[in-house]
N, C-alpha and C positions, 0 to 999 in steps of 0.2 A: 611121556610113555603112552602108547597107544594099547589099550586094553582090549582085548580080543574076548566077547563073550559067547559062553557056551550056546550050543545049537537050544539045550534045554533050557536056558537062559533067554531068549529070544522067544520062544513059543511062549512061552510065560507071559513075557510082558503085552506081545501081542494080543493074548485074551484079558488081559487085564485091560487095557484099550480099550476091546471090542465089551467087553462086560458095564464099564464108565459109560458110554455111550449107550449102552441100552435103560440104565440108568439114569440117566440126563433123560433121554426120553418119555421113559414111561413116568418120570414125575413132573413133565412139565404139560401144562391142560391145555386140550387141544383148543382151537379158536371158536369162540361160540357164533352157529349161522349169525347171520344179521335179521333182523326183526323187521316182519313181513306190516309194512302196512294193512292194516284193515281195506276192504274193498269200500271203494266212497258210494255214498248212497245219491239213486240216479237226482237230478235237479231238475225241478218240476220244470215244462217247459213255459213260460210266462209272457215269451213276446217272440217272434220271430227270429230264425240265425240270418247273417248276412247271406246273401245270395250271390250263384256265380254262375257265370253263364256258361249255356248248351250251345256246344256245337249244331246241334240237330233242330234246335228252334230257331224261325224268325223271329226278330225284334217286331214290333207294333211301335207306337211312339214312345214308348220306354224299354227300357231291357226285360226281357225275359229271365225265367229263375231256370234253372236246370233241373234234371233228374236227379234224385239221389233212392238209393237202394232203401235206406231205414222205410219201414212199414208204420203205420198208425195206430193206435190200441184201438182205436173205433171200430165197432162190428160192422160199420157202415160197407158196403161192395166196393166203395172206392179202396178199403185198406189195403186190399191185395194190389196195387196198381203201384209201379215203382212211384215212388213219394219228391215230389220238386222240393228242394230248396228253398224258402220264403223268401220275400221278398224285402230288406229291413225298412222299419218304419221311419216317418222323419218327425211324427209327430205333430207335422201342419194338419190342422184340419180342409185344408185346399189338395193335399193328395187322397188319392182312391189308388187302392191292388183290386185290381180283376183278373180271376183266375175263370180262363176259358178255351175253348179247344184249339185245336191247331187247322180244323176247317177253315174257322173263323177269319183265322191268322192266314192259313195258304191263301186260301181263296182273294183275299185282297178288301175284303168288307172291312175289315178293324181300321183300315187303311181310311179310309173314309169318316164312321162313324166315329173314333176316338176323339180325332182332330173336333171335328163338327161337333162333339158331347163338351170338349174345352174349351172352345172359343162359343157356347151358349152358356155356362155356367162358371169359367174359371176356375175348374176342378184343374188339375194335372194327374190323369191317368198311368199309375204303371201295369203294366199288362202283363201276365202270366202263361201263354199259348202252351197249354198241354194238354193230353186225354182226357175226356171227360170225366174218369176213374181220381185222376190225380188232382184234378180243379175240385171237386166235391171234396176230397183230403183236405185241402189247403183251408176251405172254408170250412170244413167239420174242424180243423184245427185253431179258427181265429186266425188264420194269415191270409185272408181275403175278406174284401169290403160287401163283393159283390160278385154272383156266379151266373157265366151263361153258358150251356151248355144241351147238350141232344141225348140225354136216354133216361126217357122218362120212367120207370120202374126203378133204376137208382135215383133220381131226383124225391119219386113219392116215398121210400124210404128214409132219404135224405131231409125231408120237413120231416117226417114223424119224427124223428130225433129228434126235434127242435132246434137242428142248423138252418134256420133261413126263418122270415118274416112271412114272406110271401111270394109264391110262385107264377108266373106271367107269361104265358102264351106271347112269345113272340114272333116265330114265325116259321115256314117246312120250306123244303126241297127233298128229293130222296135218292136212297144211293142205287148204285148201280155193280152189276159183274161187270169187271172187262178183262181182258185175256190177251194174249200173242193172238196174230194173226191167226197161223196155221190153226189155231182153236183143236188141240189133240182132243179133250174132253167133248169136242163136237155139239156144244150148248148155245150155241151164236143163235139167236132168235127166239129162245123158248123164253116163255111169259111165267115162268115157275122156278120161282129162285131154290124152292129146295131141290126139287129135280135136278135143276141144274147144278147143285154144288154134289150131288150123291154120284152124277155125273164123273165132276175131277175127280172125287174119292176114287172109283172105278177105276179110272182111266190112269190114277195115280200122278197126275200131270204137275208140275207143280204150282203151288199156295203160297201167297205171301201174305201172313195175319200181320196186321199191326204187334198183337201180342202184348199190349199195354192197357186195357182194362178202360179203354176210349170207350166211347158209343158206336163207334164204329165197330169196335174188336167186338162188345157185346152184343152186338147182332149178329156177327158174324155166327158168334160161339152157339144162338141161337139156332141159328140155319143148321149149324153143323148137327146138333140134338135134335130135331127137327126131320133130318137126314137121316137119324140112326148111326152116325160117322161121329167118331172120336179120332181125331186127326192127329194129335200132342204124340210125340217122338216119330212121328211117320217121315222117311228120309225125304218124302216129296213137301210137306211142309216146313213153311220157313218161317219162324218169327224177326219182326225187324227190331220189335219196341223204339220205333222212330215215327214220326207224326205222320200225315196223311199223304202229305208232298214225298216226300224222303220213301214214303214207303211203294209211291206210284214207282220212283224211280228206280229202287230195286225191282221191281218185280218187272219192270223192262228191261234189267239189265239182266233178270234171270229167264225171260220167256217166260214169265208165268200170270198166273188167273191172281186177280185180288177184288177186293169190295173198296170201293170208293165212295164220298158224296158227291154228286155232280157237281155242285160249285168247284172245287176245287182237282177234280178229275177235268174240269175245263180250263180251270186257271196254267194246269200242267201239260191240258194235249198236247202244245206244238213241242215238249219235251220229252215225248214218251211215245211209243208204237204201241198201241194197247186198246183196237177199237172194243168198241161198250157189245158186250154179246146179250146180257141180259138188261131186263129192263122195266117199268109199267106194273109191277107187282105189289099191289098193298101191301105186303107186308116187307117192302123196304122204306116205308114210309121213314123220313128222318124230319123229326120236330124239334126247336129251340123253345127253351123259356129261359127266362133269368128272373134270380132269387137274391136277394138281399140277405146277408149272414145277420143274421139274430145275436147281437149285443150283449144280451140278457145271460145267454149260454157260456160268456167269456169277460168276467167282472173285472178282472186281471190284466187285458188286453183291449189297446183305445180302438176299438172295431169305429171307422167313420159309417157310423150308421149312418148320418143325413146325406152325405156323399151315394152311400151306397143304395137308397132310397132315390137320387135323384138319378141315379145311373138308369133305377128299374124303369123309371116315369120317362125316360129319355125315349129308350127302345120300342115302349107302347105309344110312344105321343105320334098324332098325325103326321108330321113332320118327316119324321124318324120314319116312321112305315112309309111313306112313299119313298123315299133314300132307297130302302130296301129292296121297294119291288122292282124300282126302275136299275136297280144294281146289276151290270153284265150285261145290258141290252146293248151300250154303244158296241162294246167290245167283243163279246160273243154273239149277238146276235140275239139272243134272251135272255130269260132274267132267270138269276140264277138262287133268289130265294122268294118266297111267296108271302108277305105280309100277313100275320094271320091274328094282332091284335083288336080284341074284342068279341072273337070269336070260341063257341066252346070246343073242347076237345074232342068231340063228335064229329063237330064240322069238320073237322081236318083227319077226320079220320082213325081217330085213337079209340 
């Protein structure tokens, strides 16, 4: 017999249902979050990360480290400079890391010198070709043996710190403006580098900075203060943050003015439409030295200080300076850096 129940029979049970269920609920405990790891405490850094390579760098006779964005705790002027990658250790006392510009590198000197500094001593060179900014990091951090590099007011900071042994006059060239043909800025000839950059500012033409905290970019940044010009977000400025090669070739590919050193503004000519407009100005003087990284600073990390000592004594030795001066003669026609150990920093003009 099928039982037919009341309408009010129904409603009833129905909230009796809906009342169980709210019951079941509210007494059963909701799920507790899950427990947040503590944040880990950062790890000292104690020897070099593996390294990977830049698209934007030549190799030298070993691989290059790449850029990496991390910044340096050091107050040093190199910190603000995008930070390389290190380069890892093998722990032979037969390898050397030299962390040194991309002049060095374009230009086609390391090219030479490395091989020649290996086959006199049996060292195995690995080479780091970045801004002068970011080679003073490497070795302000223990991940260079040995630094050469061009801008000397970050290098004399650079020893007060007590990163380096000792500092060595190795040798000048200096840089140059060069520009698009058409020269909108109309600075083709003037002997006055700041003129002539207060000039582009004017004329708003466009700039191509390195933008990487090189010796090159800090001079640049000088002229531009010098000028009375703060150029940073101006639409006619362009930064590449790419080396000194890399950075000719944009600025041919944009028509525009940029600061080169002449080695390696020569190594790129027949690659680039960009005659030299300015020129002969003391104060484009561009000087090397190299400095040995100070051991003493990094008790943690196997710095090949005698390697790095035998590097300094290579670049000053007779030898080694004529290599130098006679470097770019066959090929360009002159020489494209100027020997200048033993000599004080007067002599050359500092």
């Amino acid at each position: 017999m099928t039982r037919i129940l009341s309408r009010a029979a129904c409603i009833h049970l129905v909230v009796a249902a809906l009342f169980g269920l709210a019951l079941i609920s509210a007494c059963t405990p909701a799920a507790a979050p899950a427990p947040t790891a503590p944040p880990a405490a950062a790890k000292p850094t104690t020897a070099p990360a593996a390294a990977s390579p830049s698209p934007a760098t030549k190799p030298a006779a070993s691989p290059a480290a790449s850029p990496s964005p991390a910044a340096a705790a050091s107050p040093s002027p190199a910190a603000a400079a995008p930070q390389p990658t290190a380069v890892p250790r093998s722990g032979s006392e037969k390898d050397l890391i030299l962390a040194t510009t991309t002049s060095t590198q374009d230009s086609g000197l390391l090219d030479v010198l490395v091989p020649m500094f290996q086959d006199q001593t049996g060292y195995s060179v690995k080479t780091v070709s970045v801004g002068t900014g970011a080679a003073l990091a490497l070795g302000a951090r223990g991940e260079a043996d040995v630094v050469l590099v061009h801008a000397p007011p970050s290098e004399v900071e650079w020893m007060a710190q007590g990163n380096g042994t000792e500092r060595l006059l190795v040798m000048h060239n200096d840089f140059i403006i060069v520009g698009p043909p058409a020269d909108p800025a109309r600075i083709k000839g003037d002997t006055d580098a700041v003129t002539a950059m207060k000039k582009i500012a004017d004329a708003q033409a466009p700039f191509v900075s390195r933008g990487d905290n090189s010796g090159t970019n800090q001079l640049e940044l000088a002229l531009w203060q010098k000028a009375g010009v703060d150029p940073k977000g101006q639409p006619w400025y362009i930064e590449s943050g790419t080396g000194m090669g890399q950075t000719l070739i944009l600025a041919d590919q944009k028509q525009a003015y940029t600061i080169s050193d002449r080695a390696t503004y020569l190594a790129f000519k027949d690659r680039v439409d960009l005659p030299i407009m300015v020129e002969n100005d003391p104060v484009l003087l561009n000087v090397y030295h190299v400095m040995p990284v100070n051991p003493v600073k990094f008790p943690n990390v196997p710095i090949n200080a005698t390697g790095g000592k035998a590097f300094a004594d290579f670049m000053v030795a007779p030898q080694t300076q004529q290599v130098i001066g006679d470097f770019g003669k066959d090929k360009y026609g002159q020489q494209l850096f100027v020997p200048d150990a033993g000599k004080s920093e007067a002599d050359v003009g500092l």
